[in-house]
N, C-alpha and C positions, 0 to 999 in steps of 0.2 A: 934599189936592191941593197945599198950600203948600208941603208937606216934598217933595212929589216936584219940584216943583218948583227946590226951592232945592237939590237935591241934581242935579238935572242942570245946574246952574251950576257944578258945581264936576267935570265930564266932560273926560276928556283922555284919548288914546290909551292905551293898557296898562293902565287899567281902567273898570269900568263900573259902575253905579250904587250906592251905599251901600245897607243897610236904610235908610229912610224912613217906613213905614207899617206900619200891620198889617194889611194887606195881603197882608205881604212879610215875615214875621218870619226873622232871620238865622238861626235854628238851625230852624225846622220850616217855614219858607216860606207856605203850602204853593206849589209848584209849578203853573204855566198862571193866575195870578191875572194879572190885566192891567188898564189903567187907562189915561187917555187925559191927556198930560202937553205941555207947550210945551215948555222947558228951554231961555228963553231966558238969554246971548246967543248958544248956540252955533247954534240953528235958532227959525228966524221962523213956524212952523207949527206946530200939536199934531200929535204923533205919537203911537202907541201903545207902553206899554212892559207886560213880562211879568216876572214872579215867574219866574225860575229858578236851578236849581243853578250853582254855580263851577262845580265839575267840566265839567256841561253846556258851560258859559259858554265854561271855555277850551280844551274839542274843537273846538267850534265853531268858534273863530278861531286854531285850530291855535297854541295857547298865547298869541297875541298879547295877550290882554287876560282878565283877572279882576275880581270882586269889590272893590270900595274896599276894604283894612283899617278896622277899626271903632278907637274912640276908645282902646282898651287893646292895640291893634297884632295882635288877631287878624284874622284869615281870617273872611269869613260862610261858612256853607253856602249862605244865598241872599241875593239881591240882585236887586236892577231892571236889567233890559234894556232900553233903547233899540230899538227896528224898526229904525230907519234903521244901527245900528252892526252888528247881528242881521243882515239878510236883505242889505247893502248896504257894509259894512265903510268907514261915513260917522262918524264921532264930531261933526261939525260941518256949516253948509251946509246945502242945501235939504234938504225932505223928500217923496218922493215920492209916489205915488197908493196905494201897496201897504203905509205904513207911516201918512197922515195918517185923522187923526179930527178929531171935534169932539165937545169935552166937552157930556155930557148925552143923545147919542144912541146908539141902543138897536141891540144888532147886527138884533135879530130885523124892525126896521122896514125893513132896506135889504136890497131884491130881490135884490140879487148877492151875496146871503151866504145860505150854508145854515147855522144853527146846530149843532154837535151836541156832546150832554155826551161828555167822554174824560175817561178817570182824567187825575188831574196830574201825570203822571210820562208822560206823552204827551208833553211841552213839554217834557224834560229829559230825554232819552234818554244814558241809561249807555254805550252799548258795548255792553253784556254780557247785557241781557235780549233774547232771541231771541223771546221770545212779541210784543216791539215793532211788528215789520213788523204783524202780524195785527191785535193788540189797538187799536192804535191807526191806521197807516196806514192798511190796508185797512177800517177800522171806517168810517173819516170818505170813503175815495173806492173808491165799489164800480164802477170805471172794468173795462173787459176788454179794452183794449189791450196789445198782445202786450209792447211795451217794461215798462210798468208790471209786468205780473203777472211775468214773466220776471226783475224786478229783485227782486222780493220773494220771490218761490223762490228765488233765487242767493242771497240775504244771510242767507234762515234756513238756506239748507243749509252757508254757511258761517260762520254763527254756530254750530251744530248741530256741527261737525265740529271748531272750535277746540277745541270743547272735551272734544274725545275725543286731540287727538295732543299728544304730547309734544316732538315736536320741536322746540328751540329759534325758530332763523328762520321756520319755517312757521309757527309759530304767532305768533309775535309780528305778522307778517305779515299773516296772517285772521285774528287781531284789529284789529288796525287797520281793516281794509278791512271790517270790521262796525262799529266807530264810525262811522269817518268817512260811511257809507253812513245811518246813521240819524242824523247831525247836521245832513247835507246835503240828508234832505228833513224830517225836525224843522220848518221854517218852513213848511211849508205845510198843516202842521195848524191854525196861527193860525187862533183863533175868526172872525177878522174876513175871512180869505181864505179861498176856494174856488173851485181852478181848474177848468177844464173838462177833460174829459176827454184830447184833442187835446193840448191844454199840459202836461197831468202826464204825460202818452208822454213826449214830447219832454223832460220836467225828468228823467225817471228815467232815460232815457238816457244821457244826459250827466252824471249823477250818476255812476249805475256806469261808464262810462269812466273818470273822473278817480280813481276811487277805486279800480276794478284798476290804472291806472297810475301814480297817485300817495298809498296813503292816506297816511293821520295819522303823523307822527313816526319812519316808518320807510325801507329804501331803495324804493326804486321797483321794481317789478315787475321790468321787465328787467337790476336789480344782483344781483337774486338769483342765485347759483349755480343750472344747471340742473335737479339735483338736487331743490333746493330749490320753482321752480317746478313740476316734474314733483309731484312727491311734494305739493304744495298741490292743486296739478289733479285728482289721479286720487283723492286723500282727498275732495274735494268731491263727484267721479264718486259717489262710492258712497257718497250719499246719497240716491240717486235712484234708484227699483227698476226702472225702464222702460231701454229700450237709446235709444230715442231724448230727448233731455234738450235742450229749443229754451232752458233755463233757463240753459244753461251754455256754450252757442253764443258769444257774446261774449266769455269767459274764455277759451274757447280761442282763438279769433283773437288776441287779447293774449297768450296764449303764444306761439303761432306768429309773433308780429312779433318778439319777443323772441330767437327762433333765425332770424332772419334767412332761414327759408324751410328749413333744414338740417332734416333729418331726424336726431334723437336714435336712437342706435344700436338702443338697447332698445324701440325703437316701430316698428311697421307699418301702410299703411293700404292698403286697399284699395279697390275701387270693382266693383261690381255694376250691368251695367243693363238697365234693364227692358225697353227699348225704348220708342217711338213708340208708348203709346195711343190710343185714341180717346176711351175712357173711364179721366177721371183717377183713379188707385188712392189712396184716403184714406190718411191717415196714421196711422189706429186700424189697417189692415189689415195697414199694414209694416211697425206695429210688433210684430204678431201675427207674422207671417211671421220676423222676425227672434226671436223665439225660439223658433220651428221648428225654426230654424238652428243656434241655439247650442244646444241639446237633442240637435238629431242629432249633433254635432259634440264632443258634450260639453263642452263650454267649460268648463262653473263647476267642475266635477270635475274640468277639467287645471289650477287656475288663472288663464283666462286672463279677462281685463277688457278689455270694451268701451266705445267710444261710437259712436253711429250718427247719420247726419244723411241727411235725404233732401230731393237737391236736384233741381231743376226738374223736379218732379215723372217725373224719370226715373232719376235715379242714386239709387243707396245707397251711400253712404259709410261705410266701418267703419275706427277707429280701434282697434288692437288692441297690447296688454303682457299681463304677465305682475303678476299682482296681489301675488307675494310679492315681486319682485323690483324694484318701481316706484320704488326708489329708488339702483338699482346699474344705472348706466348703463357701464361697460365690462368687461362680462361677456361673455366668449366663450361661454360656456356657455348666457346667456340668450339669445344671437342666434342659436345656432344650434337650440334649443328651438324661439323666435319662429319660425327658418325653414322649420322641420319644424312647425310649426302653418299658418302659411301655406300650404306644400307640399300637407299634407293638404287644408284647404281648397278649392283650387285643383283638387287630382285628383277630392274630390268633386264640386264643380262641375261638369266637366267631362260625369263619369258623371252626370248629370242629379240627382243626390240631390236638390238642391233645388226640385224642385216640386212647391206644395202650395195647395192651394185652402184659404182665409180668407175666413169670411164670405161667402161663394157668391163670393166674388172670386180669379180662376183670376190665381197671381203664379207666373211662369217666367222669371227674369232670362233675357239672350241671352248676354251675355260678360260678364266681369271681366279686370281685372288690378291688379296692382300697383303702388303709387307709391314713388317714392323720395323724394320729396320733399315737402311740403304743398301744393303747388298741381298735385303731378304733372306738371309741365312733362317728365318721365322715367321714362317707367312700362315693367313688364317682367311676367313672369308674365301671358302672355294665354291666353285660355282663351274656347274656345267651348263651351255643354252642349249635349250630345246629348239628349232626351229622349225616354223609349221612346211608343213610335207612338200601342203600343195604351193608354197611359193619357194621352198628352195631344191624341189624336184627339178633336175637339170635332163638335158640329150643334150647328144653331141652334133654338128655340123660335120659332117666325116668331108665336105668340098673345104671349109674354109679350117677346121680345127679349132672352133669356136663356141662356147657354151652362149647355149641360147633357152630365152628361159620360156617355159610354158606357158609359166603365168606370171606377166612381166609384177619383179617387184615396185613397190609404189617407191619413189624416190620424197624423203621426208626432208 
């Protein structure tokens, strides 16, 4: 305790703790070891400090701070962490509720901590291991808040995807934004915290914000060339085998602030709606219906690549490119391809093609059309469908309150 001590006496900005104990050995660590330290004169409290990686160390503070050098001028691999420098970027000054202890007391005695063993390599997150989100995050908070689970499917699918492309910027790009995304919630694995469900929504949130728009060491989202975001985006897409992806909802609105509202040449989107139910249509059902759609339509054998979102539980929104061409944005050739896929689209619509019972759930969009832009403030291609009589003449079940159809539609 004495050495940890007298090594946070000698704490200043641009590094952080020496080895001190064996605890904390500089070449094998190991990692998530932790100990309950004063280190006065810079703070009047014990605080908790952690055994972790340099590397870890200076993701974390976005290079600001490392490892002391040891006495023959090398580098540790590990070293002691401070909470308060960790979770509060404090080197000095009080110490808060989320970082004090008291030497001698036992996590497992105090009601507002849940213990649970993680490997050590939990508290020192790489960057680079994708199994992270799972093995460790979701190991310690099995929360099912839509922000949470939505952030930890976005960050393995792009962790998962860095590591298939080659492209310079883009990857350099999602990789960052996979650091930065598991160093930023790395703190709240601390043995000694466990937030509640509520709070880790709201931290995951705000984590992936910052990190599609600003991660680690590289430009910010909107300095990227178009291109470059495009070609990030639709790589992520397709890691996702569903047309609807609520995982990836957030990345795109951060592209779409990026173009300033402009629609990219080589993109189209449309909008499908359902009408005024009485009975809300689940979103297992649309998303059954939607590859109805691309089946009759043959999508994946022209090419083309979706995203679908379905809002207020009456529109369907399709985001629609061309999967070989997602990264040649001023191609005459792809826009008029795109337009003649629309086209088609749209004539089928029209001729009622698209309706098909899901799940005893009778889904007959009324109109669509086209956007030109992302919020569609200018839309064109309107389209009403016809649908034939004798197949979508309904009666009612007055025993069960159930449409039952005359003449069963053919399921395509």
């Amino acid at each position: 305790m004495e050495t940890i001590r007298g090594a946070l006496k000698s704490i200043k900005l641009g590094s952080v703790l020496i080895h001190v104990s064996s605890n904390c050995d500089p070449t094998f660590g190991p990692s998530g070891n932790f100990a309950c330290v004063l280190g006065e004169p810079y703070y009047k409290k014990y605080q908790y400090a952690t055994c972790q990686t340099n590397l870890y160390i200076k993701l974390n503070s976005d290079n600001r701070h490392v490892c002391r050098s040891m006495a023959d001028g090398t580098q540790p691999l590990y070293c002691w962490n401070q909470c308060m420098l960790e979770l509060h970027e404090l080197a000095e000054g009080p110490v808060y509720s989320d970082c004090e202890c008291s030497p001698g007391d036992s996590l497992t005695n105090n009601p507002m901590t849940s213990y649970i063993k993680l490997p050590g390599n939990c508290y020192s997150p790489n960057g680079r291991d994708c199994s992270w989100f799972n093995k460790c995050l979701h190991a310690k908070y099995s929360c099912s808040g839509n922000n949470f689970n939505d952030m930890i499917g976005l960050a393995s699918a792009i962790c998962h995807t860095q590591e298939k492309i080659k492209d310079a910027k883009g990857y350099k790009w999602l990789a960052s934004v996979t650091a930065c995304l598991q160093v930023q919630m790395a703190p709240v694995l601390k043995q000694w915290i466990h937030l509640n469900c509520s709070t880790l929504d709201q931290k995951a949130s705000a984590v992936q914000q910052t990190c599609l728009k600003n991660p680690l060491g590289v430009e910010s989202l909107c300095e990227l060339e178009p291109t470059d975001i495009w070609f990030a985006f639709w790589a992520i897409r397709e890691y996702f085998t569903t047309n609807i992806v609520s995982e990836i909802t957030g990345f795109l609105t951060k592209v779409q602030d990026c173009s300033n509202g402009k629609m990219v040449s080589v993109l189209r989107k449309v909008k499908l709606n359902l009408g005024k139910k009485i009975k809300r249509i689940p979103h297992s059902v649309v998303e059954k219906y939607l590859t109805k759609v691309v089946n009759e339509l043959k999508w994946k054998e022209k090419g083309v690549f979706l995203l679908a979102t379905y809002e207020q539980n009456q529109y369907i929104t399709i985001l629609i490119a061309l999967r070989q061409n997602i990264g040649s944005y001023h191609n005459t050739t792809v826009d008029r391809s795109l337009d003649d896929i629309l086209t088609n689209l749209a004539d089928a619509f029209e001729n009622g093609t698209f309706q098909f019972v899901v799940d005893g759930e009778f889904v007959e969009p009324d109109t669509m059309f086209a956007c030109s832009d992302y919020i569609c403030s200018d839309t064109y291609l309107h389209r009403n469908a016809t649908y034939p009589t004798q197949q979508g003449k309904l009666k009612t079940n007055t025993h069960t309150n159930k449409f039952i159809y005359i003449k069963d539609i053919e399921s395509r």
